[in-house]
Every structure is written in C-alpha cells, then in structure tokens.
N, C-alpha and C positions, 0 to 999 in steps of 0.2 A: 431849359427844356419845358414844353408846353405841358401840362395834363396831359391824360386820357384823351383821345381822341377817337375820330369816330367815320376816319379815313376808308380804315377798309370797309367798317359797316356798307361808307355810301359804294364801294366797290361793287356792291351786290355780292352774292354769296359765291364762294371761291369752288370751281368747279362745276356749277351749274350751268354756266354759260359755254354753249359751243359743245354739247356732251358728244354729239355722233363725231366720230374722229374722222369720216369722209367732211363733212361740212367745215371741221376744226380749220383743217389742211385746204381748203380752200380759202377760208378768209385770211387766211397767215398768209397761203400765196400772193393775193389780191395786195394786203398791205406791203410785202416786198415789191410786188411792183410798181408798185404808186412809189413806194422810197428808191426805190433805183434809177424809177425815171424822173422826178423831181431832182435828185442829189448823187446822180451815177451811182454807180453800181460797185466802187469797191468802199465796202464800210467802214475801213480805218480813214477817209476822211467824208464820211455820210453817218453821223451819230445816227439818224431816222431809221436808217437802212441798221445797223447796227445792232439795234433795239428789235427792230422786226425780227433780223435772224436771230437773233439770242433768243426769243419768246418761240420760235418756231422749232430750235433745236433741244429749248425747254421738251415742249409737246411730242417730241420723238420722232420730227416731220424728217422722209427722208433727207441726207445733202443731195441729193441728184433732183430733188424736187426743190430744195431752193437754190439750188441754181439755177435750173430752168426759170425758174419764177423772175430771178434778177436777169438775166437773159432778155426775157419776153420786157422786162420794163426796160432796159437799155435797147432797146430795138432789135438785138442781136438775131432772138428770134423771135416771131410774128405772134403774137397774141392779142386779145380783145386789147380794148384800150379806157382802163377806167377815172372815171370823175369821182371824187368826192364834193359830197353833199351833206349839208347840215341838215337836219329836223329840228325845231325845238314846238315842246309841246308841256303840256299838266297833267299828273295823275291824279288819285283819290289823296283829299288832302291837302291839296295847290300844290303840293310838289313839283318841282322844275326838272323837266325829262330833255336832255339834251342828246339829238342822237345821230351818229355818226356812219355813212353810207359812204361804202365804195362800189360804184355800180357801172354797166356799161348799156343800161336803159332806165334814163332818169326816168321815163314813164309809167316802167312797171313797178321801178321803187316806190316811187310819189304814191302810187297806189296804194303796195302793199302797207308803206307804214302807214299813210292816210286808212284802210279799214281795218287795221290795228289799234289803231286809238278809240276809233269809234265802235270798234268792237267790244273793244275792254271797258267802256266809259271813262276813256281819255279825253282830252281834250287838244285837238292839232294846232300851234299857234303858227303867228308871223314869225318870216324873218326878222330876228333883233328883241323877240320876246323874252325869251331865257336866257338865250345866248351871254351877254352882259355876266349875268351872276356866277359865270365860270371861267378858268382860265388856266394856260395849257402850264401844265409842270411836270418833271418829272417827280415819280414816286418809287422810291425802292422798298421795299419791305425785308426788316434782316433782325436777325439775332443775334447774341451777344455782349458783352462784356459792356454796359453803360456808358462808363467814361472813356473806353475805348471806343466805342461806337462813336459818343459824339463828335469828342477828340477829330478822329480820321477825318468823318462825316463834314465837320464844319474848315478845317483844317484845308479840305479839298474845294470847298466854296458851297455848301450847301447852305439854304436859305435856312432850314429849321430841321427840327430834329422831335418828333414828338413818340412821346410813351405810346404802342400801341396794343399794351395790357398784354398778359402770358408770355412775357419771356420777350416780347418782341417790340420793333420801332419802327416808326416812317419816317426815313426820310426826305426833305424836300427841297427837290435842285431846280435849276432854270432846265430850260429841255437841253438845251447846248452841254451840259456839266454833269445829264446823268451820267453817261460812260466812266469818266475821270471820277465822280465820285464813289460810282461802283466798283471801280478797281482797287480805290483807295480801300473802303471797307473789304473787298477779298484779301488783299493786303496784308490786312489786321488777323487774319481765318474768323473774321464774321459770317455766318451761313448767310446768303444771300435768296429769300425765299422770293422776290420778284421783282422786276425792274421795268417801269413800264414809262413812255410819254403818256399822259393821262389830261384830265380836265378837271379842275379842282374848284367847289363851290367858294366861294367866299362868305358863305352862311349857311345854315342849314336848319330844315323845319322838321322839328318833330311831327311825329307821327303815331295816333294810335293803333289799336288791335286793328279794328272795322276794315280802317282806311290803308293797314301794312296789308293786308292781304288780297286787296283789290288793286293796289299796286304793284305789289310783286306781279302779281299774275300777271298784268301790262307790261313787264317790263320782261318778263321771261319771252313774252309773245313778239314782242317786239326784236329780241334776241336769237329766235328762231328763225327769222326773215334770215333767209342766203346776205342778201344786200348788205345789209346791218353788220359793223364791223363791233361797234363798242353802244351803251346807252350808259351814260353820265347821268346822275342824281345828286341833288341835293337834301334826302331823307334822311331823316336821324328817328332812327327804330333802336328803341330798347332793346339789348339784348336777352332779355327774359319775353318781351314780344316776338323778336326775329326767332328764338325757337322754340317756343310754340307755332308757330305761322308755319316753321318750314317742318315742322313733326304731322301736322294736319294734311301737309300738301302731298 
C-alpha cells in the first residue's frame, strides 16, 4: 500500500459541490441518462448506469425520478437529448482543470465555461491540453479494518489501495470493476463512504495559500454552471492551507 495520498484533496471539498438539491437532482438525472442511453437501461449489466443510480439514491433523489431519468435515456420517454463534452483549461498556479459537461446546447455551455475561466483568471485551453495528465478510474472511498480492506479490495481486482489518512482508504479499480470490487468490500461490512467513475491525475502540483484560493473560487464557479457535471484537478493543497482557505470563504 502506497502512503498518504492526496485523492480526495484533489476531489475538491466533499459537499460543496452541487449544494441546492433542485440543481443536485438534475445533474444526477442528466448523467442517468447519458448512462442508459450509451449502455441501456438495466444496470446489472450497465456498470455506468449502475454507479449513476447508486450516487443519486446516495443524495435521497426520488426512485420515481430515476426512473424517469433512465426512461427519458432509453428513449422510452421523450426527453432533451444530451452530448457530453470535455473542457480542459489552467487555474492559478498551472493547475490542470479538466472539466466535464453534459449539456443539450453546446453553445450556451461553451459560453458559460468560457466566461468562467476568464472571469476567475483561468485560463481556457485546447482540445488535448490537460486532457493527457488524467485518466478515467474508478475510486471508492471506505473504512475499515486494513488488511481486510486491502485483502477484499485487491482479491476482487483492484489496481491499488492507498492510505487515505483518518481511519480511511482509496481504493483504485479499472471503471469496469468498480461494482464487483464494491460489493467485495460491503462483503467484508467495510463502511462504503463513495464510489464514483472518476478522472485521476497521474501527477499533481502543489499549491500555495495565494494561488489555493483563487482556485478554488474557479473551480466552485465553475461547479455552479447547470451544464458542469464534475471539474477534475490535479492540485495538491496542504491540508493546513485547504483549511484555512475554506474558514476564510
């Protein structure tokens, strides 16, 4: 097992994102329908789909609203029709902002994140700019018993297993193998604090005081946009910076 890591940091802070629970339940819907129309609609064989509904029944989303949501992406019944889209772009710092859009007017997206960067003193890049330094994995977040964690964890085919400080670990699967390794650790009654498809740096740049709180604020802003499903970072903020930064805000 690796050290300390610094997974959830780059998570952005737990909770902050998606706070109005009308907006929560709309991008939750949005991504059920994108995974039902990609990979049909019953999730014991649609991992994507899978994951969506578990995160939505996380959030207390009604079942009658993801139904309809998987519904509306199996064409069943008639709803918008969304594209996902990448952004990739810089905050303060060179930090690598990767950021993920399900929208049904690339127009108005393009927009909004474009006077979002430039509002916060971002920086909007090309396609293929940040992109590279990320890659998609699953990540559980869970508690429990060590070697019983990793045991289950690696046992079930999970890439790594790292310390992630207070009692708790990340673990890291291919996206195909979150489900089965998830189950494996409930299995064990490991508490299972999150299970998410995710984007994971392959480096990461520290960060000062100055430059963490001109970033965060970009990337909150950015996290506000409807469109904006998730923003992916590669920042490594001190945790004696991350709060102070977020005591100030």
């Amino acid at each position: 097992m690796a050290g300390h890591s610094k997974w959830a940091n780059i998570k952005h802070r737990k909770g902050r994102q998606d706070a109005a629970r009308g907006k929560l339940f709309a991008k939750l819907a949005k991504r059920i329908e994108v995974a039902a129309r990609e990979g049909g609609g019953d999730p014991n064989f649609n991992p994507t789909l899978a994951t969506a509904v578990e995160k939505a029944k996380a959030a207390s989303m009604p079942n009658d609203n993801i139904e309809r949501a998987i519904k509306r992406g199996t064409g069943e019944v008639e709803g918008a029709t969304y594209e996902e889209i990448w952004y990739e772009g810089y905050g303060a710092g060179g930090v690598a902002l990767y950021v993920q859009v399900l929208t049904d007017n690339r127009n108005r997206a393009a927009s909004d994140v474009r006077s979002t960067f430039t509002r916060q003193g971002g920086n909007l890049g090309e396609p293929g700019s940040v992109g590279y330094l990320f890659g998609q994995k699953g990540l559980i977040l869970v508690s429990g018993d060590e070697d019983e964690v990793m045991l289950a964890a690696l046992e079930a085919g999970a890439e790594d297993v790292r310390d992630g400080g207070d009692g708790t670990f990340e673990v890291i699967t291919a996206p195909s193998d979150l489900e089965t390794v998830r189950e494996a650790l409930v299995g064990i009654g490991a508490t299972i604090e999150s299970a998410d498809i995710t984007q994971l740096p392959s480096a990461t740049v520290p960060v000062e005081e100055a430059d963490a709180k001109k970033l965060l604020r970009l990337i909150d802003a950015l996290e506000e946009l409807d469109d904006v499903q998730a923003v992916y970072s590669n920042y490594d903020i001190d945790d004696s910076v991350m709060e102070k930064v977020l005591a100030e805000a």
